[in-house]
C-alpha positions in Angstrom: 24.7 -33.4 -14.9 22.9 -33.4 -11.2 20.8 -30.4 -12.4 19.5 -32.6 -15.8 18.8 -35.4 -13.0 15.8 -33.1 -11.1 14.6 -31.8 -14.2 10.9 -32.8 -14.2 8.0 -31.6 -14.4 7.5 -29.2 -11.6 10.8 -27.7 -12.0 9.7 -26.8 -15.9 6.5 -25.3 -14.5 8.7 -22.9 -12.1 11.1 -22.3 -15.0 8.6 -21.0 -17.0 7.6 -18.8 -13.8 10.7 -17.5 -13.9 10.7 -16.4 -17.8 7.3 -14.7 -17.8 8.7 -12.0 -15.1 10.3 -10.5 -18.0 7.4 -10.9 -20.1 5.5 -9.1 -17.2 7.9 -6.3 -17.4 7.6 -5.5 -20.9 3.6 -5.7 -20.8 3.9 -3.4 -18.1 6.6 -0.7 -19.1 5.5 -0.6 -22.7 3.8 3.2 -23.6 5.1 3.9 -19.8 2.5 1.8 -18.4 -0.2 4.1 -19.3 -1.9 1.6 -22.3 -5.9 0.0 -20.7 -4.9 -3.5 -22.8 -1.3 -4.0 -22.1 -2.5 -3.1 -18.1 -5.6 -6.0 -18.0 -2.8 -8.0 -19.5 0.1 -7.0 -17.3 -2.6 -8.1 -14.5 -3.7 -11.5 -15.9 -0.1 -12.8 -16.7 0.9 -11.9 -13.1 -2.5 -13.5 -11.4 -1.3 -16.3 -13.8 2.0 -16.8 -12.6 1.5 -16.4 -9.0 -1.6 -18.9 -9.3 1.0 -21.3 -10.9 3.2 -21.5 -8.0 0.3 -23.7 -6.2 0.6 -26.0 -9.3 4.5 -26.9 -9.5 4.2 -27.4 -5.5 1.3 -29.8 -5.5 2.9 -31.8 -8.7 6.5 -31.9 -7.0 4.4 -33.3 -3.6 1.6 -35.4 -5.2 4.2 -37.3 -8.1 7.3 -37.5 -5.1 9.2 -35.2 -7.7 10.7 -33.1 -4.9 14.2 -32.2 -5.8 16.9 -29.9 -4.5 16.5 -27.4 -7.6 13.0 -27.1 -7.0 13.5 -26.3 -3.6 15.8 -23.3 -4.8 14.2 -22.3 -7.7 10.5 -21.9 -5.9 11.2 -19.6 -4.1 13.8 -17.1 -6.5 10.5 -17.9 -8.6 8.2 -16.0 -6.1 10.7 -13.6 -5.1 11.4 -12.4 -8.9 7.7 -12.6 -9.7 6.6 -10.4 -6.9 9.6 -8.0 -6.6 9.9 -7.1 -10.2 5.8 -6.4 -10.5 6.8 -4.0 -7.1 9.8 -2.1 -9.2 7.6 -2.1 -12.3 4.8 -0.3 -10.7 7.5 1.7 -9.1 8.8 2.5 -12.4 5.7 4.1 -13.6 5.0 5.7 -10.2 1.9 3.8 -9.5 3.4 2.7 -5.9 5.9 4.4 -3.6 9.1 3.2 -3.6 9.7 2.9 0.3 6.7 0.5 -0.1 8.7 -1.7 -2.3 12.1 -1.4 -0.5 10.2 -2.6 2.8 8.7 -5.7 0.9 11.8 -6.1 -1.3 14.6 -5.9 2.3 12.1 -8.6 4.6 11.6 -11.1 1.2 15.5 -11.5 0.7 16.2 -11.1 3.9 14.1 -14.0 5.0 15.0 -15.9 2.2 18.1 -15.9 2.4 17.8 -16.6 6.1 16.1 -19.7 5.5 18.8 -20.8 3.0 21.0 -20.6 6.1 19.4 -21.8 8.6 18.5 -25.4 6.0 21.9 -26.6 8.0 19.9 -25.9 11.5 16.4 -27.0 10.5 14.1 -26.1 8.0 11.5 -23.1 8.8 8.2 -23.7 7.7 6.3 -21.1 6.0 3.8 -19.7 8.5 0.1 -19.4 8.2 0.7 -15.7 8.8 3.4 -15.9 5.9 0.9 -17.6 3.2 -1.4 -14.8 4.5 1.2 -12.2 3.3 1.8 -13.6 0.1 -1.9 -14.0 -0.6 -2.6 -9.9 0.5 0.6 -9.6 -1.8 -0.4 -11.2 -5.0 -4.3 -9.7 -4.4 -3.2 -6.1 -3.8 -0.5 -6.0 -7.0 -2.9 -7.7 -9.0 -5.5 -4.9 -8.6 -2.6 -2.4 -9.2 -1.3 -3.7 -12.4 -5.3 -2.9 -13.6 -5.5 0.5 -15.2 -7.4 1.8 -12.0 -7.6 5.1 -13.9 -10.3 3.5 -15.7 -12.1 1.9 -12.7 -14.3 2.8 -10.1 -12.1 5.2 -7.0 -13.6 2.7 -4.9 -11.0 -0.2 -6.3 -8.2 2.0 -6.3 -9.0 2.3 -2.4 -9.3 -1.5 -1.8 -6.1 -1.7 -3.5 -4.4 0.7 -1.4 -6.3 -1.1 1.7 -5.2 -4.5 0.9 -1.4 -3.2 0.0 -1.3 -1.5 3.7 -2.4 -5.1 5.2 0.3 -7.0 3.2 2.7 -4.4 4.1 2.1 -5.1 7.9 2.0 -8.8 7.3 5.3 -8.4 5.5 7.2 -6.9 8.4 5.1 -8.7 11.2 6.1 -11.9 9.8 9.5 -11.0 9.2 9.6 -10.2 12.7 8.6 -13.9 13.9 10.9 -15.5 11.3 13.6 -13.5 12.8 13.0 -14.5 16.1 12.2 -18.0 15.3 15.6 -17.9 14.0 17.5 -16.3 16.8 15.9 -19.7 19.1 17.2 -22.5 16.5 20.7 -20.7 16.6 20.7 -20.2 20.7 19.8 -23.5 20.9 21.8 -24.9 18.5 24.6 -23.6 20.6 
């Protein structure tokens, strides 16, 4: 009954965020990922989704439709989006998959984290952190294209831009870290 009371709007914009990851997957993994069409699609649906997270945030904040759910289903939204595009181009063996253990460890981790530490105080998400998720959503975008039919020269500014999210991933998983060892010393 609570959940039906913060149904709205912005949390039916993040639900469907949620349902097209398996819709991404199927685009992706169909023909082993090796099909030009499914691939620009596979691209578009995620640039889609991602895009969409900017849209159930600023409705939630601009109608005062924050609600608990939301704040719990965003981010599972952005996790499940991003981590399942990672295994999927894993999957086909377009990316390494130490690359997406390291993204995949520091995004639960520090989500999970942050669920904790809600009883402490709430950590922000850092302009080094939207940075991350923007090198993120670029540099998986790009490699959900079939590069095999584009210029080399994308498939290096993919690689390029994937390196630089990588380091923002773990810097930035560093500094939440830290910010959280400080709220729980001083909490003490």
């Amino acid at each position: 009954m609570r959940i039906l009371r913060q149904w709205n709007v912005a949390n039916a914009v993040t639900s469907v965020r949620i349902l097209l990851v398996p819709v991404l997957m199927v685009i992706l993994l169909a023909d082993g990922g090796d099909l030009v069409g499914h691939r620009w699609w596979a691209s578009a649906v995620f640039l889609l989704t991602a895009l969409t997270d900017r849209l159930d945030g600023y409705l939630a904040r601009s109608r005062r439709m924050e609600t608990d759910l939301g704040r719990i289903l965003d981010p599972i939204a952005d996790k499940l989006l991003v981590g399942m595009a990672l295994v999927g181009l894993a999957l086909i063996g377009d990316l390494p998959w130490w690359i997406v253990v390291v993204i995949l460890v520091r995004e639960v981790a520090i989500t999970v984290l942050r669920f904790v530490l809600l009883r402490i105080e709430v950590i922000p998400a850092s302009q080094g952190g939207k940075i991350k998720t923007a090198l993120q959503v670029a540099a998986i975008t790009v490699f959900l294209m079939p590069l095999w039919v584009l210029p080399q020269s994308v498939t290096v500014m993919a690689w390029f831009v994937l390196v630089a999210a990588l380091a923002f991933t773990v810097v930035t998983g560093v500094r939440y870290l830290t910010e959280a060892g400080r709220l729980v010393r001083a909490r003490r």
